[in-house]
C-alpha positions in Angstrom: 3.4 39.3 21.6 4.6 37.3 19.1 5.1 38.2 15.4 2.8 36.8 13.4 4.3 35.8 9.9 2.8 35.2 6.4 3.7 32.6 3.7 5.0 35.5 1.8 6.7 37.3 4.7 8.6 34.2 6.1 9.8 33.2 1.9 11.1 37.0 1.8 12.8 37.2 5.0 14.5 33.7 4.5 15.7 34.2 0.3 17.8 37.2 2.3 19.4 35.5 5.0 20.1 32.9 2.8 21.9 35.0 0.3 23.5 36.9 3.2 25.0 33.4 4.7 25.7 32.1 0.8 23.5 29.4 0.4 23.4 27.9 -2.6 19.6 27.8 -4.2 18.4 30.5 -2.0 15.1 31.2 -2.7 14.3 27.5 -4.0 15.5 26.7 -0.4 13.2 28.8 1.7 10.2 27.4 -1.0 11.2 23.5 -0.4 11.5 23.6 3.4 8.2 25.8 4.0 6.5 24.0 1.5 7.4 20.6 3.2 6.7 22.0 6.5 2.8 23.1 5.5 2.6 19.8 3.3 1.9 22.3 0.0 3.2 21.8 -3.1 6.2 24.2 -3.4 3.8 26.0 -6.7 1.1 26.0 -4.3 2.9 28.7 -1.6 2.3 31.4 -4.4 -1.7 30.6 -3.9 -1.7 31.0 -0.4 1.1 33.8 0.3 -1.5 35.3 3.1 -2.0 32.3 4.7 -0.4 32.6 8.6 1.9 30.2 9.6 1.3 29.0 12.7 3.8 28.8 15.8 4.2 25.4 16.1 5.1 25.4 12.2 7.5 28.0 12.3 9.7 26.6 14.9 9.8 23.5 12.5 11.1 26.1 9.9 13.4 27.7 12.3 15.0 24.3 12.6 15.2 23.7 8.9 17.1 27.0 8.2 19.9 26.6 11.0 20.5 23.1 9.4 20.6 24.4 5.7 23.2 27.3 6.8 25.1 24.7 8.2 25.7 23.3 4.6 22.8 20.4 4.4 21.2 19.5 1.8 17.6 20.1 1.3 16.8 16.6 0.3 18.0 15.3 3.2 16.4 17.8 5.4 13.2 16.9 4.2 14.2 13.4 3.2 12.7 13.7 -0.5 14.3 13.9 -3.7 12.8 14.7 -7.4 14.1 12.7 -10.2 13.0 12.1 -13.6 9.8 12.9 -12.3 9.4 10.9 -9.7 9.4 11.6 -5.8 11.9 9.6 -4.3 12.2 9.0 -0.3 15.7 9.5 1.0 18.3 9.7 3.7 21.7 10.3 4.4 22.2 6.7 3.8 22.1 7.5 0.1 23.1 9.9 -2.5 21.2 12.9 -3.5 20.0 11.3 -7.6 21.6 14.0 -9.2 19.5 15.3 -12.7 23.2 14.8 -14.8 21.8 10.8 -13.8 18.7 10.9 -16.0 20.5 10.6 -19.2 21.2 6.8 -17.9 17.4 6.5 -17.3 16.9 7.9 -20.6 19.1 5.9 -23.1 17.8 2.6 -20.8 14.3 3.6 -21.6 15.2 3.8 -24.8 17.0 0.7 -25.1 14.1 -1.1 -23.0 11.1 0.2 -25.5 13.6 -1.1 -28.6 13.4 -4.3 -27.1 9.7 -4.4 -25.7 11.2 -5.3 -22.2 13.8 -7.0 -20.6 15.8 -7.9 -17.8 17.6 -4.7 -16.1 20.7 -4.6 -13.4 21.1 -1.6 -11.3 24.1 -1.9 -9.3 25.2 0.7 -7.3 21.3 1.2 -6.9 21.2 3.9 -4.3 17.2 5.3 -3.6 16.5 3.0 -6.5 16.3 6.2 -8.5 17.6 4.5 -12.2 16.2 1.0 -12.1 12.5 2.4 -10.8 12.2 5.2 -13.0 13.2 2.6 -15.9 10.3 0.5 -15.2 8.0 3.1 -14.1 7.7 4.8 -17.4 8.3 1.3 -19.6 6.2 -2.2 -19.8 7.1 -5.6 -19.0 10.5 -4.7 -17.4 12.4 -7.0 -14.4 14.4 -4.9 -12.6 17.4 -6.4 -10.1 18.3 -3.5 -7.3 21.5 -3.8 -6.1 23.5 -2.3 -3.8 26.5 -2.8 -1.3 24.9 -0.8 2.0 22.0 -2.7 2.9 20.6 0.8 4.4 20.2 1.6 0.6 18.7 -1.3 -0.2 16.1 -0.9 2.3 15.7 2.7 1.0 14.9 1.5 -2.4 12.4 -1.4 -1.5 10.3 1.6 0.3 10.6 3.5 -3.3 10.0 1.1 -5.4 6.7 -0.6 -3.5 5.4 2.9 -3.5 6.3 3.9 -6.7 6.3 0.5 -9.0 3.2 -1.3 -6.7 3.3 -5.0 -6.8 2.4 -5.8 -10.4 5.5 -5.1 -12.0 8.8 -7.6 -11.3 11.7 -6.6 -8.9 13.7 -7.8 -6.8 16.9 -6.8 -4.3 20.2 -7.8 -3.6 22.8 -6.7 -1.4 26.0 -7.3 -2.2 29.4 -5.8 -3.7 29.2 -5.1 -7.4 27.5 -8.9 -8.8 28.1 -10.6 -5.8 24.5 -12.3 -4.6 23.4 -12.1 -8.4 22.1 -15.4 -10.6 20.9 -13.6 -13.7 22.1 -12.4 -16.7 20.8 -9.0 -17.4 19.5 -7.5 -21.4 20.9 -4.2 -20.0 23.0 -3.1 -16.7 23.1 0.8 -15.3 25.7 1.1 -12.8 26.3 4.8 -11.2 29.3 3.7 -8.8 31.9 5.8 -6.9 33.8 7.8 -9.2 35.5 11.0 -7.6 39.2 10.6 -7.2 41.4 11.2 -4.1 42.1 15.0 -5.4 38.6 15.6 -5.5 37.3 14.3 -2.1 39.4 16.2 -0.2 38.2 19.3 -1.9 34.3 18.6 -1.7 31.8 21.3 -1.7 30.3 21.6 1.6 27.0 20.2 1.1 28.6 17.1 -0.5 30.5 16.3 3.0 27.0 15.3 4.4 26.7 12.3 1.8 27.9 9.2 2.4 31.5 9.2 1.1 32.0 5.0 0.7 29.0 6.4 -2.4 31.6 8.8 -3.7 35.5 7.7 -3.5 36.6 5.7 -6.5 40.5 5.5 -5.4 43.4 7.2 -6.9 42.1 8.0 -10.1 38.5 7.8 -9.4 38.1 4.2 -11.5 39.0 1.7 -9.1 35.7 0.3 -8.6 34.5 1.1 -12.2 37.8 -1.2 -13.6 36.3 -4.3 -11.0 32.8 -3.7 -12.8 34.1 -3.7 -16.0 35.9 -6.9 -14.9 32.9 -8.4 -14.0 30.3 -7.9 -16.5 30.6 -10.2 -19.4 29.1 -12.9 -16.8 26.1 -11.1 -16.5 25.3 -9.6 -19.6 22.8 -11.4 -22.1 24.1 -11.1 -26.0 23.3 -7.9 -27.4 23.1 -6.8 -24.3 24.0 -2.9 -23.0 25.5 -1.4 -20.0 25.8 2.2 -19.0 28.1 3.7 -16.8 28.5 7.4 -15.3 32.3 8.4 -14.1 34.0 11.5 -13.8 35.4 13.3 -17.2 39.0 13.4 -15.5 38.6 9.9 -15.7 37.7 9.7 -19.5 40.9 8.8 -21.4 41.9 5.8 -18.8 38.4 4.4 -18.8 38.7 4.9 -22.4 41.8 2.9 -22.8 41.4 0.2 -20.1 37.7 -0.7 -22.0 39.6 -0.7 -25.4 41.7 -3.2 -24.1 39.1 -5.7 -23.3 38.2 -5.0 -26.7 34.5 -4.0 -26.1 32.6 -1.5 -28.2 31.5 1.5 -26.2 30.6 5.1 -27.0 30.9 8.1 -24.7 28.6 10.6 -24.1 29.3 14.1 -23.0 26.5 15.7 -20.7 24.9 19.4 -20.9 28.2 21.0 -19.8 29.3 19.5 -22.2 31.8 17.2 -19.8 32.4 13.3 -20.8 30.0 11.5 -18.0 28.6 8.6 -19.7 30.1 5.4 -21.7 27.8 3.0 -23.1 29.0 -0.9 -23.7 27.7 -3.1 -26.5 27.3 -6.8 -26.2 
């Protein structure tokens, strides 16, 4: 006969063979996958932890775990990721938003409000993840999604119908950096590749399943930063902004090489406490 397993049985037994295999998150993990599996919110599991979990359900969860020990993400496993709160629909096509990325959203809400609109630029666009949750939480906002892999653009024109609807103004472009691009944006978010050649060949585990093109930035992790920086004065409106994340090893050349175009920026550091931000000033 075959065991018979509760909500509360299954979360126990997994949290241990998760910590016994080192998975990161272990006991968010088991919650997430079981909670996707049973279509409950991952709160709602501690409402039901008697509930039986059928056959059929726990050979999807069987499936889940072997793939997580294996080193893949949860987001990807159940092709969902939470940002700024907001559910966004994912694949391995695209990066996992990352919450260190939500300061961007935050200081373009900001800037956004101060303005009471404006045109916005997301390049490097992803899941959509900045430029929707910009104009989901702020009125009267255009938003231009752009991205290089047209398997991420697709991926953010799914988010941001759901998410956005079809009264607010977007639109999607698929190109390298500007390239397809007629406006001039008021401000431009850009989260590009930025791990040097050091650091992608000494990748956590779970970061091997992303999409690398996403993650290399060259050398010293700024090639394709240095290009964008290049680039922007042709697409920026006066007093406009533009917000870029990068890597803190990168901080004092991306530091320098903006000083020498002579533009007025200001770094942020993030909540461990690492330089990940610069903000630009037109």
């Amino acid at each position: 006969m075959i065991k018979e397993w509760t909500i509360k049985e299954l979360l126990e037994v997994t949290k241990k063979y998760f910590i016994q295999k080192k998975v990161s998150e272990p006991r968010l993990s088991s919650e997430l996958l079981l909670a996707d599996i049973l279509d409950l919110k991952r709160l709602d599991l501690y409402l039901k932890f008697d509930k039986l979990v059928s056959e059929n359900e726990l050979c999807k969860y069987r499936n889940f775990v072997k793939e997580r020990i294996k080193g893949v993400p949860i987001q990807y496993l159940i092709n969902r990721a939470e940002f700024f709160g907001l559910s966004f629909n994912i694949n391995d096509k695209v990066l996992i938003p990352r919450p260190e990325t939500e300061f961007i959203v935050e200081k373009s809400i900001d800037f956004l409000k101060a303005r009471k609109g404006g045109t916005l630029i997301d390049i490097g666009t992803g899941c959509g993840a900045i430029g929707i949750a910009s104009s989901y939480y702020v009125d009267d906002v255009e938003v231009i999604f752009s991205d290089i892999s047209k398997d991420a653009v697709d991926i953010t024109k799914e988010n941001a119908e759901r998410l956005l609807g079809v009264n607010r103004k977007y639109s999607f472009n698929t190109g390298n950096l500007f390239e397809g691009i007629k406006v001039k944006g008021d401000i431009i978010t850009a989260n590009l590749p930025y791990l040097n050649r050091e650091q992608m060949e000494n990748l956590q585990l779970e970061v091997t399943y992303e999409p690398g093109f996403a993650l290399e930035g060259g050398e010293d992790g700024l090639d394709i930063i240095k290009v964008f920086i290049d680039s922007i004065g042709d697409y920026i409106n006066k007093k406009g902004e533009v917000i870029i994340e990068f890597d803190d090893s990168g901080k004092e050349i991306l530091e320098s090489y903006i000083n020498e175009k002579g533009l007025e920026n200001t770094f942020y550091k993030d909540y461990n406490n690492l330089y990940r931000y610069c903000i630009i000033n037109f």
